[in-house]
ZAFI-624666 format. One record per residue (C-alpha): residue number from 1; x, y, z; residue in one letter. Coordinates in pm, 1 decimal. Last residue first. Layout:
+-----+----------+----------+----------+----+
:   i :     east :    north :       up : aa :
+-----+----------+----------+----------+----+
: NUM :        X :        Y :        Z :  A :
...
+-----+----------+----------+----------+----+
REM end
This chain:
+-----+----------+----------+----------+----+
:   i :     east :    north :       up : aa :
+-----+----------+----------+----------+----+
: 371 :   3621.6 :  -4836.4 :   1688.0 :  X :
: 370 :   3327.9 :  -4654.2 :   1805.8 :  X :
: 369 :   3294.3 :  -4364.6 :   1570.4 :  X :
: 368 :   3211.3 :  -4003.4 :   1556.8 :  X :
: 367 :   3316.8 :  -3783.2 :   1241.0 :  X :
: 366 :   3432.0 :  -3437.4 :   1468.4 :  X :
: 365 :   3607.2 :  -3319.3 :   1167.5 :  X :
: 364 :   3346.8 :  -3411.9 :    899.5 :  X :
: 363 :   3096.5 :  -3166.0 :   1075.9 :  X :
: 362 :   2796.8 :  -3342.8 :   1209.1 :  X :
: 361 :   2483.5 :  -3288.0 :   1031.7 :  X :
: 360 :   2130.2 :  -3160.3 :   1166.6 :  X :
: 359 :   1882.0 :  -3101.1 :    851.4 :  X :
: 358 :   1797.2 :  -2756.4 :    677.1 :  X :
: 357 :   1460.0 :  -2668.3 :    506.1 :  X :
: 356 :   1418.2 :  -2472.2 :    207.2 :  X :
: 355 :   1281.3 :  -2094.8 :    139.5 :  X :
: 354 :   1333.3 :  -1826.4 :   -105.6 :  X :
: 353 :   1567.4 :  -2021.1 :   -315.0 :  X :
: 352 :   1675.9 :  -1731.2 :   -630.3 :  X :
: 351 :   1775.9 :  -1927.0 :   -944.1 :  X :
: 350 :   2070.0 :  -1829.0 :  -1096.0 :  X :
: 349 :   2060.2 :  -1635.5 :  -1409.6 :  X :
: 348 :   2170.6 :  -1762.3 :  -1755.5 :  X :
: 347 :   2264.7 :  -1474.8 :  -2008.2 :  X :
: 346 :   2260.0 :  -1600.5 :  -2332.3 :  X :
: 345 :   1971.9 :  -1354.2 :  -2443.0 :  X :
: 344 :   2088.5 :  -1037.8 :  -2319.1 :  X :
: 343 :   1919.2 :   -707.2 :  -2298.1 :  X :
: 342 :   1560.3 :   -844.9 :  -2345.8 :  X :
: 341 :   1413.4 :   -785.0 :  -2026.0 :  X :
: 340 :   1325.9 :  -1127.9 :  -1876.3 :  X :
: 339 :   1140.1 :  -1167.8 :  -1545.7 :  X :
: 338 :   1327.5 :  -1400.7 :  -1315.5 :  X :
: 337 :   1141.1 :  -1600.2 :  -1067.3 :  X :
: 336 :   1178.8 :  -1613.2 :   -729.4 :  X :
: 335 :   1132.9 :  -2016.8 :   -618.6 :  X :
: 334 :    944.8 :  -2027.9 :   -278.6 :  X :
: 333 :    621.8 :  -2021.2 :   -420.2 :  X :
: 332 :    737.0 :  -2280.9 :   -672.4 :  X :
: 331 :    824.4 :  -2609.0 :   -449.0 :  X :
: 330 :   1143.3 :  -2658.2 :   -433.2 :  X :
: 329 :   1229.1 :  -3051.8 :   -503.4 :  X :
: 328 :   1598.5 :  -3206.1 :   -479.7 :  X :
: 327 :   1618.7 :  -3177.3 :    -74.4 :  X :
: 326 :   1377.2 :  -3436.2 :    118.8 :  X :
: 325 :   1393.8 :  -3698.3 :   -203.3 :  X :
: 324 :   1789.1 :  -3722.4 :   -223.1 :  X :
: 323 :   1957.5 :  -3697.5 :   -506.1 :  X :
: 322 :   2023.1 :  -3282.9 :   -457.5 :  X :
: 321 :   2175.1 :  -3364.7 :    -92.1 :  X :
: 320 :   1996.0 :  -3213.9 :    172.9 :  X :
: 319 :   2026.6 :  -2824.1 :    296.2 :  X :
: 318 :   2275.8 :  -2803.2 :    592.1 :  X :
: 317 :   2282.5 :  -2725.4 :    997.8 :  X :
: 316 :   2583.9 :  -2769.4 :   1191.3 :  X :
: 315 :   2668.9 :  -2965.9 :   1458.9 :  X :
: 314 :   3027.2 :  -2994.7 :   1593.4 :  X :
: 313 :   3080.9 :  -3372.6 :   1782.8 :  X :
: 312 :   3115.3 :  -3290.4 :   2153.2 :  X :
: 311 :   3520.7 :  -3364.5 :   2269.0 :  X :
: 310 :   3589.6 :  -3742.1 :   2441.2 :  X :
: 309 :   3512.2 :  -3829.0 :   2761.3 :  X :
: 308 :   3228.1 :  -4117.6 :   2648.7 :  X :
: 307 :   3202.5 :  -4113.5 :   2251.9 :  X :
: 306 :   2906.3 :  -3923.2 :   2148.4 :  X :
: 305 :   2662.2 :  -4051.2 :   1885.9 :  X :
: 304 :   2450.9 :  -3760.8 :   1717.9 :  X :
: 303 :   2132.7 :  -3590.5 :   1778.6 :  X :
: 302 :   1860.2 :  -3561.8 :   1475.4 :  X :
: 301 :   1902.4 :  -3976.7 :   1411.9 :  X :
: 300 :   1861.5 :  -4136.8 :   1079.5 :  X :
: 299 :   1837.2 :  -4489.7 :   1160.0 :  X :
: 298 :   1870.4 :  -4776.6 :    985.0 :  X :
: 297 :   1688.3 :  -5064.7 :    884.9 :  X :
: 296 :   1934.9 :  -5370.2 :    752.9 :  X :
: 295 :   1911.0 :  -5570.6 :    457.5 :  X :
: 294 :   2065.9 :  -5879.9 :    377.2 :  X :
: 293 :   2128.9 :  -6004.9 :     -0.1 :  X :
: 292 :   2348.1 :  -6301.4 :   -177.1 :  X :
: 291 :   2270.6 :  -6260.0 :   -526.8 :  X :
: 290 :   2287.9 :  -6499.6 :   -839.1 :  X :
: 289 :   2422.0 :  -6282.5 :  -1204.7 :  X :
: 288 :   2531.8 :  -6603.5 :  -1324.5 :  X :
: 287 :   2866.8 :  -6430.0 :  -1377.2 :  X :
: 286 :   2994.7 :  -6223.2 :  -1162.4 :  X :
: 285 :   2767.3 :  -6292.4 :   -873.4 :  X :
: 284 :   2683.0 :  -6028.9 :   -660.3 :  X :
: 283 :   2740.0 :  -6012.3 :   -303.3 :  X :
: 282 :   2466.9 :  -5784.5 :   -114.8 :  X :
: 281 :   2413.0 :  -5528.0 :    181.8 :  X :
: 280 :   2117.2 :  -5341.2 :    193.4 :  X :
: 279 :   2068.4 :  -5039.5 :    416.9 :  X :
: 278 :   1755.3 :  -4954.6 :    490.7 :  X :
: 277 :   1615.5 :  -4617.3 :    547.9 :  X :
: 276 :   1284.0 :  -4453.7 :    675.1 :  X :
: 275 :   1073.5 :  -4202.0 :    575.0 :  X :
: 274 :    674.5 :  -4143.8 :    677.4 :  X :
: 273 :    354.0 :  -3982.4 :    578.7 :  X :
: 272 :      8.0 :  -3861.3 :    626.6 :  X :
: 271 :    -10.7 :  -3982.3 :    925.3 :  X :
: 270 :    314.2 :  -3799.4 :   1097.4 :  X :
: 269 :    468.5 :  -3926.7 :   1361.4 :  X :
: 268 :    489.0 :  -4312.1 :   1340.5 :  X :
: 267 :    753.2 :  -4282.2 :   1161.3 :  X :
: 266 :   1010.8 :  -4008.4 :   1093.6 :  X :
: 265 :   1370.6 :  -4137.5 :    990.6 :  X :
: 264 :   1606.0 :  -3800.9 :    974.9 :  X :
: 263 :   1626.1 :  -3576.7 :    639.7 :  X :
: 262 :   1933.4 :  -3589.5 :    426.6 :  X :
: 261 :   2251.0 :  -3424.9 :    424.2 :  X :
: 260 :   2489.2 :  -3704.6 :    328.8 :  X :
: 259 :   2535.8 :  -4057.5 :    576.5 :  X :
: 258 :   2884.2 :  -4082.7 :    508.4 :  X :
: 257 :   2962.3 :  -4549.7 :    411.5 :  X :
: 256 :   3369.8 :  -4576.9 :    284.3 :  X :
: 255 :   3499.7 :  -4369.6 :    596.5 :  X :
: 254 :   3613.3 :  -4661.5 :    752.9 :  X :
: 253 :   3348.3 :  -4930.5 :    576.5 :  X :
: 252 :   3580.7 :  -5269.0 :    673.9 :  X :
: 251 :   3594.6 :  -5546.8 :    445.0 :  X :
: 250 :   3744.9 :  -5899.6 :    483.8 :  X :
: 249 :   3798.3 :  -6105.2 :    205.7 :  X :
: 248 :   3888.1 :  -6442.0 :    161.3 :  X :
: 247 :   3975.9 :  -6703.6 :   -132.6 :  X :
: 246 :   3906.4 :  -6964.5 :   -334.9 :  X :
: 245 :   3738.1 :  -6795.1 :   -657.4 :  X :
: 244 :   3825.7 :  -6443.7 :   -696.9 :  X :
: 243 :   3658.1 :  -6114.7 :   -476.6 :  X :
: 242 :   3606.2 :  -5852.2 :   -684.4 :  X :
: 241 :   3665.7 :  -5556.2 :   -579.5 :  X :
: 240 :   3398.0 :  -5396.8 :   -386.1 :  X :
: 239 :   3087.1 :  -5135.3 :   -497.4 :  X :
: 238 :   2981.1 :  -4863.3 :   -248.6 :  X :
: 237 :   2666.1 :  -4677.2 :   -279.4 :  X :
: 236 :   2479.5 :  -4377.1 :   -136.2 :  X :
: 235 :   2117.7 :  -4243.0 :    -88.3 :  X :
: 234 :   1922.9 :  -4469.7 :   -351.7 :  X :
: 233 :   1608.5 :  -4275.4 :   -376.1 :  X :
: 232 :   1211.1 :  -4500.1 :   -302.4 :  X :
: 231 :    895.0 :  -4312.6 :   -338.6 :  X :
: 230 :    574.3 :  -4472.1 :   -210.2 :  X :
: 229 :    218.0 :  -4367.4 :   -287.6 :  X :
: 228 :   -107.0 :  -4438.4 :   -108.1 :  X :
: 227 :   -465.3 :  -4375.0 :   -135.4 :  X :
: 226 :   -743.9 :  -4496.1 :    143.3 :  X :
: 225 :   -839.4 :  -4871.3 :    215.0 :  X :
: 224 :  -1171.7 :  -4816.2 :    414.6 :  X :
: 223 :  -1266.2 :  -4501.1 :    256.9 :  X :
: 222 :  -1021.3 :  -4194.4 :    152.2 :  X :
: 221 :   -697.9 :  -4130.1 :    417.9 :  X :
: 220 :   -412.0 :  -3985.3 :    235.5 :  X :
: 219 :    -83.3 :  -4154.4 :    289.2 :  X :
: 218 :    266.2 :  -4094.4 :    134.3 :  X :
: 217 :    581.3 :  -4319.3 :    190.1 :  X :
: 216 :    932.1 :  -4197.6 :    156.3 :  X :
: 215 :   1159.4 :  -4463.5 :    168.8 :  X :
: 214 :   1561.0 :  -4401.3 :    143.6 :  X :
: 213 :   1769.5 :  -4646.9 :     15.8 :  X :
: 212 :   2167.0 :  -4696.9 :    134.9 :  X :
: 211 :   2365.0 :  -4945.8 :    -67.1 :  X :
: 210 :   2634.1 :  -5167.5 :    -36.5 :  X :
: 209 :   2820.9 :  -5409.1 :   -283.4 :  X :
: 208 :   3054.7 :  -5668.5 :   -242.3 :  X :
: 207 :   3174.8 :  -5875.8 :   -586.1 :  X :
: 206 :   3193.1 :  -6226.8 :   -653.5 :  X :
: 205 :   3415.2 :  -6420.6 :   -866.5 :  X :
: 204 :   3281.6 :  -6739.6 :  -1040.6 :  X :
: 203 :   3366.8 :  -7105.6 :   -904.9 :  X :
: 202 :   3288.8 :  -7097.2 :   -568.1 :  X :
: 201 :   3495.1 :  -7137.9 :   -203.3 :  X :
: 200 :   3445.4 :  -6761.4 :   -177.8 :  X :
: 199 :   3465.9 :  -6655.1 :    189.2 :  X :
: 198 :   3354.8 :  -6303.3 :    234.5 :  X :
: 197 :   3370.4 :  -6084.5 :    552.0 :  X :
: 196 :   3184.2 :  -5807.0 :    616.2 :  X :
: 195 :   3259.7 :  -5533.7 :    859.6 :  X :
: 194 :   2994.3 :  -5177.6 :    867.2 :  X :
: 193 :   3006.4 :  -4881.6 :   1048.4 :  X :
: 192 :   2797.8 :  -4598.4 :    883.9 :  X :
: 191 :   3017.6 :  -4276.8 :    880.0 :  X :
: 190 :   2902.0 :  -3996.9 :   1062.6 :  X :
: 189 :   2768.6 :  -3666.4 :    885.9 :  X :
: 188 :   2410.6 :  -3719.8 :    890.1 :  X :
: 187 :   2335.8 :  -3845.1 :   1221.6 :  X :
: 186 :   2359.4 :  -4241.6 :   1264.4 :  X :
: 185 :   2145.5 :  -4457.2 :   1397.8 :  X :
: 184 :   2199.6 :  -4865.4 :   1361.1 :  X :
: 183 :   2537.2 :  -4954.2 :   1535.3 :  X :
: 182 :   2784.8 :  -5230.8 :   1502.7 :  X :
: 181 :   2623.9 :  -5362.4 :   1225.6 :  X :
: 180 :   2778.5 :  -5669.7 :   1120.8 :  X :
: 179 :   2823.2 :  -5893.1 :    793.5 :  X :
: 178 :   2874.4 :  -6268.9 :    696.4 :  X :
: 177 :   2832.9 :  -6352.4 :    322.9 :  X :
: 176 :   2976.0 :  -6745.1 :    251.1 :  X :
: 175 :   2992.8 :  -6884.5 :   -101.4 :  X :
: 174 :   2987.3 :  -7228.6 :    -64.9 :  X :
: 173 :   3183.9 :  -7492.2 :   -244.3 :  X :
: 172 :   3038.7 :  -7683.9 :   -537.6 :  X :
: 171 :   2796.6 :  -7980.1 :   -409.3 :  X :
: 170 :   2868.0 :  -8307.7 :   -655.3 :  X :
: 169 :   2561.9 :  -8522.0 :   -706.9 :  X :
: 168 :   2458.2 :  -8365.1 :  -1016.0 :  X :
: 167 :   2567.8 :  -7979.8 :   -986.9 :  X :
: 166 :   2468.1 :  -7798.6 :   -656.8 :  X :
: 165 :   2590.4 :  -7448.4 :   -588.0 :  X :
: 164 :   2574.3 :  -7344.3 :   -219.7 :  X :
: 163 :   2502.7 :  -6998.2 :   -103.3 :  X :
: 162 :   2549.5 :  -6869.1 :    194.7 :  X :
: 161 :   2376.2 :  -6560.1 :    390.4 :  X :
: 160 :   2465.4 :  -6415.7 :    746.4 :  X :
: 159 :   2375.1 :  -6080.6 :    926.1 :  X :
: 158 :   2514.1 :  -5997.6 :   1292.8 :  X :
: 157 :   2339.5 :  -5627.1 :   1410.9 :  X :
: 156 :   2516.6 :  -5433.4 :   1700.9 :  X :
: 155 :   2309.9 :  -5297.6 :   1999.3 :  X :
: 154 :   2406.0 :  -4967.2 :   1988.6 :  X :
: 153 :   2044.4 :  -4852.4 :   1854.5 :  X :
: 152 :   1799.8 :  -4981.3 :   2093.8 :  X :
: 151 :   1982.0 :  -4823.3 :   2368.0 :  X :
: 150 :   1939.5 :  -4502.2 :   2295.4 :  X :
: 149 :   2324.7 :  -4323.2 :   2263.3 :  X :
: 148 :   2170.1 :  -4243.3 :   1859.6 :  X :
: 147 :   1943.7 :  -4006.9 :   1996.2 :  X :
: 146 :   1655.0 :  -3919.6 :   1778.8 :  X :
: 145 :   1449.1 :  -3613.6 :   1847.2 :  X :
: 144 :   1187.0 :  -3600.0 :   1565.5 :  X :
: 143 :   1323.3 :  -3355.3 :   1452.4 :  X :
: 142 :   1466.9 :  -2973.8 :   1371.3 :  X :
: 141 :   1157.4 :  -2729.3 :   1269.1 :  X :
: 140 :   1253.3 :  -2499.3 :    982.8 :  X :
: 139 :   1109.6 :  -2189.6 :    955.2 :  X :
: 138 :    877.8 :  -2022.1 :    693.8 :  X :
: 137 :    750.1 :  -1643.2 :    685.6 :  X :
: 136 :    427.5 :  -1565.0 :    575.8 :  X :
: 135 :    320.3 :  -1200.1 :    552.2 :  X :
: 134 :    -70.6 :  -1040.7 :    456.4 :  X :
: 133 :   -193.8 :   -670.3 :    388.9 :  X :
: 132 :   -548.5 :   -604.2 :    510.7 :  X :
: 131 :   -761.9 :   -537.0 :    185.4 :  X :
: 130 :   -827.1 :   -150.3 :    267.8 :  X :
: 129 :  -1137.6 :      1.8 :    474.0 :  X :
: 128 :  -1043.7 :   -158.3 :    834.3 :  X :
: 127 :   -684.4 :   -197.1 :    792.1 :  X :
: 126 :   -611.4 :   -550.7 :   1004.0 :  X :
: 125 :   -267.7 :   -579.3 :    964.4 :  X :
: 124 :   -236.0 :   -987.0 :    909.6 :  X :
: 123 :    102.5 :  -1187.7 :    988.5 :  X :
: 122 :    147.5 :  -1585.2 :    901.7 :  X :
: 121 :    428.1 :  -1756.6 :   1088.3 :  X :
: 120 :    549.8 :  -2044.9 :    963.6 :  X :
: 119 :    621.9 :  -2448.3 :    961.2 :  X :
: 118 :    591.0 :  -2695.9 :    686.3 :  X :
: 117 :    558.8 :  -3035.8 :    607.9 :  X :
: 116 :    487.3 :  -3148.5 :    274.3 :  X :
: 115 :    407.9 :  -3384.5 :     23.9 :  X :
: 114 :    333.6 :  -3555.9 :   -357.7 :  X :
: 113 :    657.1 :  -3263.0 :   -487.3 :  X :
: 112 :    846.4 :  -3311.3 :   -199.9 :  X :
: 111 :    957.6 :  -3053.4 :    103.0 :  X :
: 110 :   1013.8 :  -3159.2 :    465.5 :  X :
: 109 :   1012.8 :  -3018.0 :    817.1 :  X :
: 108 :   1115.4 :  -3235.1 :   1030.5 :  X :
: 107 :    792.6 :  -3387.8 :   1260.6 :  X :
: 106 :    711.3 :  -3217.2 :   1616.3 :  X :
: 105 :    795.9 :  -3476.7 :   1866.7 :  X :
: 104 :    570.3 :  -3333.9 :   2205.7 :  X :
: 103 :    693.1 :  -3002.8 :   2393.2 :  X :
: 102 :    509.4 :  -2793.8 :   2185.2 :  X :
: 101 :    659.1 :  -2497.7 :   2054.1 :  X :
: 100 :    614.8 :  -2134.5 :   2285.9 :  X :
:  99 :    527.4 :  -1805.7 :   2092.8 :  X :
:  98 :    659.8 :  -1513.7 :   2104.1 :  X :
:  97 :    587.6 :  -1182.3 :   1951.9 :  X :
:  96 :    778.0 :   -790.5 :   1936.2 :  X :
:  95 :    569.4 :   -543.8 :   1713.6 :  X :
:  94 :    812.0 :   -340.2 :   1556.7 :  X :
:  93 :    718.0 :      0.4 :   1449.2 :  X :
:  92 :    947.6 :    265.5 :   1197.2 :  X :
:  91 :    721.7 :    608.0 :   1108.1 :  X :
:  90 :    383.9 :    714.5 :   1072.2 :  X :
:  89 :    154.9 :    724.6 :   1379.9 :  X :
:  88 :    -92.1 :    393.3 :   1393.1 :  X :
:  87 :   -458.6 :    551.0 :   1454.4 :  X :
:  86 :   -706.2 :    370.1 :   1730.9 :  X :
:  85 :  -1052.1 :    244.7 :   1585.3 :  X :
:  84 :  -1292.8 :    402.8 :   1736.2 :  X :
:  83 :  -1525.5 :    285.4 :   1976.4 :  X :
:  82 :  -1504.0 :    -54.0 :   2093.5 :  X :
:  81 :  -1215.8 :   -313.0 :   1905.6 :  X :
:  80 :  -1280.5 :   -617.2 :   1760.4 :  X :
:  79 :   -925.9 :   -795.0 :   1715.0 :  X :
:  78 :   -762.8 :   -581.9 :   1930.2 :  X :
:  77 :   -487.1 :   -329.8 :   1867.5 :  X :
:  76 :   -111.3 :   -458.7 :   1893.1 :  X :
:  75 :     43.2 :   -799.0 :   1884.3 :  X :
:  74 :   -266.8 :  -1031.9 :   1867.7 :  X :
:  73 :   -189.4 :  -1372.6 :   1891.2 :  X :
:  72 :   -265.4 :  -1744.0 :   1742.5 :  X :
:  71 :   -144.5 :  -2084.3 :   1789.4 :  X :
:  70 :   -189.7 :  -2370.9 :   1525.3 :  X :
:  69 :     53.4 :  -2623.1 :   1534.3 :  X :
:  68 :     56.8 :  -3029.5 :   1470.1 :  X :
:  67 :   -194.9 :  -2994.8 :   1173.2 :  X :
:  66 :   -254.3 :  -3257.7 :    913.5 :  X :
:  65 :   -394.2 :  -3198.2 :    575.4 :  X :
:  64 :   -523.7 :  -3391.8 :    311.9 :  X :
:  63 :   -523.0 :  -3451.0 :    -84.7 :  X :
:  62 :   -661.4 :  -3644.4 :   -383.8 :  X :
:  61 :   -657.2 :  -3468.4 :   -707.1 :  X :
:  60 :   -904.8 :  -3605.8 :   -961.7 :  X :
:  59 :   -859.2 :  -3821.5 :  -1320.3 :  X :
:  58 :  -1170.4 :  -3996.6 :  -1455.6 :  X :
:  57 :  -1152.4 :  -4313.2 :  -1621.2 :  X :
:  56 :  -1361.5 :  -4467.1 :  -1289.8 :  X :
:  55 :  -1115.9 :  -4346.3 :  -1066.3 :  X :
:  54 :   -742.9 :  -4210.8 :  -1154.6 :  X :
:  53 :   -567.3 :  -4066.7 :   -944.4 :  X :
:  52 :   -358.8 :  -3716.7 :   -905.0 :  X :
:  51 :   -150.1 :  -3603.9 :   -613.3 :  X :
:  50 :   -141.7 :  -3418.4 :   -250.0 :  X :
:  49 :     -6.3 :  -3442.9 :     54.7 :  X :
:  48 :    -13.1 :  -3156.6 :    303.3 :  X :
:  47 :    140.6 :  -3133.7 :    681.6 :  X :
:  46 :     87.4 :  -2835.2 :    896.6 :  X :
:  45 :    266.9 :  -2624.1 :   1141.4 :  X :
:  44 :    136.6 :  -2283.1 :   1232.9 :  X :
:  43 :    198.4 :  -1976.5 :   1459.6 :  X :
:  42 :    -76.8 :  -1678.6 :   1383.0 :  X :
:  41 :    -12.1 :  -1318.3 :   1442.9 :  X :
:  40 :   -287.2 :  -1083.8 :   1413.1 :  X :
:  39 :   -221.0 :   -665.8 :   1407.1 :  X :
:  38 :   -494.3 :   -542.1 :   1491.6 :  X :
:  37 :   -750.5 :   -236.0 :   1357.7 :  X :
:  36 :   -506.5 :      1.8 :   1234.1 :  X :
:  35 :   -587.8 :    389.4 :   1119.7 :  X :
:  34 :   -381.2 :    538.1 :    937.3 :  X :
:  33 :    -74.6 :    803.5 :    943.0 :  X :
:  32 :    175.4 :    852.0 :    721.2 :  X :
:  31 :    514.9 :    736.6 :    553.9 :  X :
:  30 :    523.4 :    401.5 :    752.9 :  X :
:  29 :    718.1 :    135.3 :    860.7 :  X :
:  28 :    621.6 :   -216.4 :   1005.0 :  X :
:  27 :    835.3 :   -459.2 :   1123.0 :  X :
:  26 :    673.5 :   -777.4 :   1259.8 :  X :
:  25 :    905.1 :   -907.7 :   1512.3 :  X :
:  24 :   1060.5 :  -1249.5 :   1653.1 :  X :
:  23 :   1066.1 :  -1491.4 :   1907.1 :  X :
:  22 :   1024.2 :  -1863.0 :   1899.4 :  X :
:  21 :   1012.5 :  -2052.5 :   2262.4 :  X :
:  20 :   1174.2 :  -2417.2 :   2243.0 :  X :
:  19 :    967.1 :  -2706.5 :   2337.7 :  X :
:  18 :   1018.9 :  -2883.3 :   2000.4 :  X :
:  17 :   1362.1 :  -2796.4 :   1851.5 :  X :
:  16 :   1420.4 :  -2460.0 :   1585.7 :  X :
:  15 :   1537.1 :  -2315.6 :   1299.4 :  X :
:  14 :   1579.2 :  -1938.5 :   1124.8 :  X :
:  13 :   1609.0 :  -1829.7 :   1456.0 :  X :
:  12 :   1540.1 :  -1470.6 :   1594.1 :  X :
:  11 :   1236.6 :  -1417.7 :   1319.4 :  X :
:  10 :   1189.1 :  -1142.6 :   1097.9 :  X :
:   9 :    848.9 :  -1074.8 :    935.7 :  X :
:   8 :    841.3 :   -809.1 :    716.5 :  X :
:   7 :    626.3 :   -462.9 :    593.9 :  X :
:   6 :    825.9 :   -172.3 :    427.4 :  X :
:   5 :    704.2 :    134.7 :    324.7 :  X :
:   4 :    337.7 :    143.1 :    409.1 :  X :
:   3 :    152.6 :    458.5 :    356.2 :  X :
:   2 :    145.1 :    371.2 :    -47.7 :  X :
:   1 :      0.0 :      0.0 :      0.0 :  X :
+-----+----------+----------+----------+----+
REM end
């Protein structure tokens, strides 16, 4: 509007845990004086899925919502005032607000293209004879809180597989796949510790290869059954040398197996959808193409594993790896689009991210580990 310079929404934290208190300020300048009903304030976190069936020949969009925060406040005026409405004198205001997060497991915030969660802060000056100017500003939520030093997790994992190749009556030596976890959470950052040992007493060489999947599954509740849609992303991968006919091999991940920038495991949160991780360990056959396969869930925790009287691991807080489902897809209101002029066709401009959403990692320096 002309009387109003500037109009934002500035937070203290761009991020933040459950039970934490967010703080911020609407800042509102300007050139004259009006008069202001309210200013309105409303705290929200909500999760959407949405896609396209088909029923009957007929294509229709399917969608819900889910709502784990919806607070509201007014900052200055009231929201149905007696009497006159009171004037706001020109010049630089900032209305001061805080609100206190839930102290439950508040869901990461998450963008994909069949699903979201989001978190923000919606802003309303209530101008009695004017369309009341609106402000949404986004913030990331950090969770569910995972702690990889729960006990469930350090309990390691002891996989075995062998394969024996019968021909007539004579019984071809086995091919032996023994593997262990020794932990199964990890923060993004740490290194996934792995051992396998092969013993080839085949005929063919074999090869070792590991990969990490992520799950994302999407639910919308519609009758007895309702709609669902699952996404699967291959996080990482590591591929052996092959391992020849008659002998050993024992492998060790090291630093073979970093958990990238990804978003933690959330299920049971969050109904209208969930991601989770396995890690799937296999020894391919060179040639008849035969597998040897285990799989193990894992755990992407929010805090990370701490090694008894040794230094805190250094958290910091990233955007997800491109291949990964949580961090390739922007949705378009946050994308700030270029308008072009004309003055130069073969310029390429880079594309302005308004808003995405950051996951814990542990800095590379302070990798934990318990060997």
């Amino acid at each position: 509007m002309d009387y109003i310079r500037e109009f934002d929404i500035r937070l203290e934290r761009e991020m933040y845990y459950a039970g934490e208190v967010l703080a911020g300020h609407v800042l509102l300048d300007t050139v004259e004086n009006f008069k202001l009903r309210s200013v309105r304030v409303v705290l929200r976190g909500k999760a959407h899925a949405e896609w396209k069936v088909v029923v009957s020949g007929d294509r229709r969009t399917v969608r819900d919502d889910q709502y784990f925060i919806d607070d509201r406040a007014i900052i200055w005026g009231k929201d149905k005032p007696d009497g006159n409405i009171p004037i706001l004198p020109r010049g630089l205001h900032q209305f001061p607000f805080r609100f206190q997060l839930p102290e439950s497991s508040l869901p990461c915030s998450f963008e994909s293209k069949p699903g979201f969660i989001r978190y923000y802060i919606k802003v309303t000056v209530d101008i009695p004879y004017a369309s009341p100017p609106q402000g949404m500003k986004y913030f990331t939520v950090i969770g569910p809180h995972i702690d990889c030093m729960d006990e469930q997790y350090l309990k390691p994992i002891i996989g075995q597989d062998k394969k024996t190749i019968c021909c007539m009556c004579c019984k071809k030596g086995p091919v032996t796949l023994r593997t262990q976890l020794e932990r199964s959470a990890y923060c993004c950052g740490e290194s996934i510790k792995l051992r396998a040992n092969v013993d080839n007493q085949g005929e063919e060489e074999v090869r070792l290869k590991v990969r990490l999947i992520q799950y994302v599954e999407y639910f919308i509740d519609r009758g007895v059954l309702g709609v669902t849609k699952e996404l699967q992303h291959l996080v990482l991968e590591y591929k052996g040398d092959s391992v020849k006919p008659n002998t050993r091999h024992k492998w060790d991940s090291a630093q073979s197996l970093v958990v990238p920038v990804m978003p933690p495991s959330l299920v049971g949160i969050c109904r209208l959808m969930q991601i989770y991780y396995v890690l799937k360990v296999n020894l391919e056959f060179e040639k008849s193409g035969d597998d040897l396969h285990m799989h193990y869930p894992i755990t992407v925790a929010t805090v990370p594993f701490r090694i008894p009287n040794a230094t805190q691991p250094t958290i910091h807080y990233d955007v997800a790896c491109e291949h990964v489902e949580g961090g390739m897809y922007i949705g378009p209101e946050f994308l700030l689009g270029q308008v072009y002029d004309g003055s130069n066709a073969q310029e390429v401009r880079e594309t302005v991210v308004l808003y995405r959403p950051v996951y814990v990692c542990v800095t590379k320096s302070h990798d934990c580990s318990t060997t």
